[in-house]
C-alpha positions in Angstrom: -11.8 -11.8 13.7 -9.1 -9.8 13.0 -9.5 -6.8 10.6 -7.2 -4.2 7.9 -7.5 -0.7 9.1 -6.2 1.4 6.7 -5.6 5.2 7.4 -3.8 6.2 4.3 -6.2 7.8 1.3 -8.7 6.8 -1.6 -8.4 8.5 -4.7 -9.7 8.2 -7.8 -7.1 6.8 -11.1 -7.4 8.4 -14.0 -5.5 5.2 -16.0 -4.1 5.7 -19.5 -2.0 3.0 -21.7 0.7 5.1 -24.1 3.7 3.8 -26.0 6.1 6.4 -24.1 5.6 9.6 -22.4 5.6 12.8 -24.9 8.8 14.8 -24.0 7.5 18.3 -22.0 5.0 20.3 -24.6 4.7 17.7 -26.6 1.4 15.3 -27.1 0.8 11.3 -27.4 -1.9 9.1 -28.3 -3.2 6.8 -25.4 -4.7 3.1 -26.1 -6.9 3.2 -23.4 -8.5 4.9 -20.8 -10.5 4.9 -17.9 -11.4 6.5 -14.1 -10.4 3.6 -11.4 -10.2 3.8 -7.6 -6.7 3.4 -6.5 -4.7 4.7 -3.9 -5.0 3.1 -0.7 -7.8 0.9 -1.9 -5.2 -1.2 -3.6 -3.8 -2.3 -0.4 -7.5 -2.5 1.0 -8.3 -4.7 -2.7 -6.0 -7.2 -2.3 -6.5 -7.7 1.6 -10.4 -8.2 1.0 -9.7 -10.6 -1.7 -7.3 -12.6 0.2 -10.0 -13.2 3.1 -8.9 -9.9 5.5 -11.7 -7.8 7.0 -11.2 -4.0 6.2 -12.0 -0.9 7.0 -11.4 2.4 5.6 -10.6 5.5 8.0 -9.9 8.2 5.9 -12.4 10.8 4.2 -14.4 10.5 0.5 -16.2 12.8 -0.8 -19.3 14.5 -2.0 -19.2 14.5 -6.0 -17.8 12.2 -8.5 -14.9 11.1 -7.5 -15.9 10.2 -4.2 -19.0 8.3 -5.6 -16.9 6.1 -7.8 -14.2 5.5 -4.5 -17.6 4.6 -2.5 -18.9 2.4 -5.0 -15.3 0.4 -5.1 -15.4 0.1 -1.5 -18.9 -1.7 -1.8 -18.0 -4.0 -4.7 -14.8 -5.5 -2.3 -17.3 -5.4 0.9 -14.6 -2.8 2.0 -16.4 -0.6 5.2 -16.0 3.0 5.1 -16.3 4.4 8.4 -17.1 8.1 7.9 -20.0 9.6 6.0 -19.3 11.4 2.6 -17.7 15.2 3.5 -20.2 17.5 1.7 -17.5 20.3 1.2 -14.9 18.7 -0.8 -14.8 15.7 -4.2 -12.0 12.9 -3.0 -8.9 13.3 -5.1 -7.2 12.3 -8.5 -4.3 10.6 -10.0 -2.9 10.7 -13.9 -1.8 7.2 -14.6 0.2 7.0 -17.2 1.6 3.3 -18.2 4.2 2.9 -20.5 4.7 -0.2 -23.2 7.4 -0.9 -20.8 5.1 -1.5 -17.8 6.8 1.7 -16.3 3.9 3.9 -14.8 4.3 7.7 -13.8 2.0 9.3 -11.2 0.7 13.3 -11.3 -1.6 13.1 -8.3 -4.3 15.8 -6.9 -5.0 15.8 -3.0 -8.6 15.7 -2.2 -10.6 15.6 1.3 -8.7 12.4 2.0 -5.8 14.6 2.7 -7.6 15.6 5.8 -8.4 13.6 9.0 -9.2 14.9 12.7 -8.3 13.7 15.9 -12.4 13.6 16.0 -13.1 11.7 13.2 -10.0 8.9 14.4 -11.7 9.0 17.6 -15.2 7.8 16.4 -12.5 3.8 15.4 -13.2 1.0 17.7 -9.5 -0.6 17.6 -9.9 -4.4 18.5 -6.4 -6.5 20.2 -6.5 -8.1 16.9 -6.6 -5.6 14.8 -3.6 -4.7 12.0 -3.7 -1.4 11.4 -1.6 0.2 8.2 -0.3 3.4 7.9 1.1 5.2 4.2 3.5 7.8 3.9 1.4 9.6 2.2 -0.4 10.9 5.0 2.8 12.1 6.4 2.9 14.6 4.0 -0.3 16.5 4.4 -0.5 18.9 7.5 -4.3 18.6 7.9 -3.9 15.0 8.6 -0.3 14.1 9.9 -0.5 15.2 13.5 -3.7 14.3 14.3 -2.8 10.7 13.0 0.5 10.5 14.6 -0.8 11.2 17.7 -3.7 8.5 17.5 -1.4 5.6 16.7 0.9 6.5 19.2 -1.8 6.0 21.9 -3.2 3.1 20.6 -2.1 -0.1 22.5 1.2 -1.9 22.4 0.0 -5.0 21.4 -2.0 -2.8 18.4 -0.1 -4.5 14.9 0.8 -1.3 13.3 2.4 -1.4 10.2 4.2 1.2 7.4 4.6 1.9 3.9 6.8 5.3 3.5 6.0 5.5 -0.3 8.6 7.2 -2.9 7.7 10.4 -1.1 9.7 9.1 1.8 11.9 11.8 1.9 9.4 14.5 1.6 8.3 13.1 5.2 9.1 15.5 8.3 12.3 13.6 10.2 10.6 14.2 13.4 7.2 12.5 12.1 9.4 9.5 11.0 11.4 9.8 14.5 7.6 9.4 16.3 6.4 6.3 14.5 8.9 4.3 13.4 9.7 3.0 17.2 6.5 1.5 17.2 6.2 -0.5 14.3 5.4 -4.2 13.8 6.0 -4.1 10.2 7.9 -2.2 7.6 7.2 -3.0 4.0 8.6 -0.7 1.2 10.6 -1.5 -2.0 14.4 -1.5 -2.1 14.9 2.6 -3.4 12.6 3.2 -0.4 14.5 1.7 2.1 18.1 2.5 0.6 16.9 6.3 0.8 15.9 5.9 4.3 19.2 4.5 5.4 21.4 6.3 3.2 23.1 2.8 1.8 23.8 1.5 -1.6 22.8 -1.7 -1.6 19.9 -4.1 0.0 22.0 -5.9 1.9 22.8 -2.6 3.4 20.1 -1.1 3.6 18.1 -4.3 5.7 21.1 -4.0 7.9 20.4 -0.6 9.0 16.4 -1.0 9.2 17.3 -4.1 11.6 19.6 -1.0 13.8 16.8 1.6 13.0 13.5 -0.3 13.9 12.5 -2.1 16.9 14.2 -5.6 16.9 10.1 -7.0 16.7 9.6 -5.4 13.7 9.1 -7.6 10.2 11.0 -5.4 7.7 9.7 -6.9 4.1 11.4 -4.9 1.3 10.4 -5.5 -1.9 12.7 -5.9 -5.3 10.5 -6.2 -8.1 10.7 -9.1 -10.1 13.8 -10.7 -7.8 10.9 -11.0 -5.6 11.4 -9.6 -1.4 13.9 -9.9 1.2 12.6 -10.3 5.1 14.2 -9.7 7.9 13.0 -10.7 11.4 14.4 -12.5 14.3 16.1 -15.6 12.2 17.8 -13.6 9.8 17.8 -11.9 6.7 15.5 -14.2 4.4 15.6 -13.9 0.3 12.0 -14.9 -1.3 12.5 -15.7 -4.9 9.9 -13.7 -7.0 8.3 -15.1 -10.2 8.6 -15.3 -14.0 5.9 -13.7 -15.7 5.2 -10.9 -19.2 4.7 -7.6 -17.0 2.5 -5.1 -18.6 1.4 -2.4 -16.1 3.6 -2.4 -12.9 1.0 0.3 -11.1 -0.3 -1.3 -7.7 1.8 -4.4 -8.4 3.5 -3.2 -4.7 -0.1 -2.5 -2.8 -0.7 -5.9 -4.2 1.8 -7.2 -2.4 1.8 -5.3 0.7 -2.6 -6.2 1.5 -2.1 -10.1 0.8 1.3 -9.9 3.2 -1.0 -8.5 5.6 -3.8 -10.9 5.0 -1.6 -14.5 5.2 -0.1 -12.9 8.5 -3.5 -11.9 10.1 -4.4 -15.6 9.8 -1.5 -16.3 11.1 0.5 -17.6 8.1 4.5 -17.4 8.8 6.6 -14.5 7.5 8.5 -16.2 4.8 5.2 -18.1 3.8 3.4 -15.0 3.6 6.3 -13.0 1.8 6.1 -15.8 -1.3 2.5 -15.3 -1.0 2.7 -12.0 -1.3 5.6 -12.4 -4.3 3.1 -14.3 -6.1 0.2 -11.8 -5.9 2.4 -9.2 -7.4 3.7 -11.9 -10.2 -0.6 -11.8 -11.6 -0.8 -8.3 -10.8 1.8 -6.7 -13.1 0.0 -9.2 -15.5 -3.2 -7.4 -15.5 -4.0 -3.5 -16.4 -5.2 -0.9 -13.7 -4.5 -0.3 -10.2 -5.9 -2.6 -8.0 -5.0 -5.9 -10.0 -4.6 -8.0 -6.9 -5.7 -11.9 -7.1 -8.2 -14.1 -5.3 -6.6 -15.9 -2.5 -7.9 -19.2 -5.0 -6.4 -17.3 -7.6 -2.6 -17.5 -5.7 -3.6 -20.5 -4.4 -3.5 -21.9 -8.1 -0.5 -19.7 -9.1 1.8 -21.3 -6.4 0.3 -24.8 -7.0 1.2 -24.0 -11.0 4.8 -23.2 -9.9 5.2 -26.9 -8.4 3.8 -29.2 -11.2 
């Protein structure tokens, strides 16, 4: 059976609804509030809910943050493979979501900013396995190296796949250099993968992934309501999104990203899995919080809506 392992980081959401952000010193009324787990667990969330086996590699930990990211994990039957660190509290983000469905991010690194080569080397990585990487953890020296250098010695036929995040740039070049090579699947959105290639325009900007990235790699690049574009060996393929009232966009791109991963685990074919993946985002930016992904029943019924 194959499995998600997810090496990126669980932190804790501290969400808010506002009308509009308060210019700087000033103050604003929320309409709601609330501590979520979100972060990598979004990705992890919609893979579990779409059928996908998943494991959590990073670090929680000891306090209440890491409590509330360990009893998330349970509720989704996701597995955590390291014990609680009793030095450190797992880390939190400032949601803030806008009547616009806009949402802006202030985040805190916790202990899942930190991950050894020994606590990679305690992962039992099966042929079958996908295993997904975050640009996030590119940007914190106490995990980076030791994580670069455990994916590049997994095995070849290893899925690995990458999200570089809107931090993309932040990334050391020479980290990027290291991992993209290896890839099976890149999946960002379009800003993402114009600032990587330095091109105005999607069109463009797959172009230079397809020269960039091994020609085996899926590139998926994602364009908000328009839906996704994918590129693999037939071409460049245009998914049409989905019609729908968004009211908090936050996770509505991790949504995507753990059912794409889930559809092609079972073995679903890209452009299949891509609308799949469209449509998971479509209910997500329809719901509140981070990790809004659907049931696989629920896109199920979504898709089979979009035909009668």
């Amino acid at each position: 059976m194959p499995r998600l392992l997810h090496t990126g980081q669980i932190i804790i959401d501290l969400v808010m609804a506002l009308d509009t952000l308060p210019p700087s010193g000033g103050d604003a009324l929320a309409s709601s509030a609330s501590f979520q787990a979100g972060g990598g667990f979004n990705v992890m969330a919609a893979a579990r809910r779409s059928g996908l086996d998943t494991a959590y590699l990073g670090r929680h930990g000891q306090g209440q943050m890491g409590e509330l990211a360990r009893q998330a994990m349970f509720s989704e039957g996701i597995t955590a493979t390291l014990p609680p660190d009793p030095h450190q509290d797992t880390g939190l983000c400032v949601a803030l979501t806008e009547a616009s469905a806009e949402r802006t991010f202030i985040s805190y690194i916790g202990v899942e900013g930190v991950l050894t080569a020994d606590d990679l080397q305690q992962v039992r990585v099966a042929q079958d396995d996908y295993v997904y990487v975050s640009g996030y953890s590119l940007l914190e020296p106490g995990k980076a190296q030791p994580l670069i250098a455990w994916l590049l010695a997994l095995p070849n036929d290893i899925h690995l796949s990458f999200d570089p995040g809107p931090l993309l740039l932040d990334i050391a070049p020479a980290l990027l250099d290291a991992l993209l090579p290896r890839l099976n699947l890149w999946t960002s959105n379009r800003h993402e993968a114009q600032a990587l290639t330095g091109t105005r325009t999607l069109d463009e900007a797959l172009k230079a992934l397809d020269a960039r990235l091994p020609g085996t790699c899926l590139k998926v690049v994602r364009d908000g309501p328009h839906g996704c574009r994918v590129s693999d060996a037939q071409g460049h393929h245009p998914i049409a999104g989905f019609t729908v009232q968004a009211l908090d966009t936050n996770g509505a791109g991790d949504a995507h990203t753990g059912v794409m991963l889930a559809a092609l685990a079972t073995g679903v074919a890209p452009c299949e899995a891509a609308r799949r993946a469209n449509a998971a985002a479509a209910i997500a930016v329809t719901r509140r919080g981070p990790a809004t992904a659907p049931t696989r029943a629920q896109i199920d019924a979504f898709l089979a809506d979009q035909r009668t």
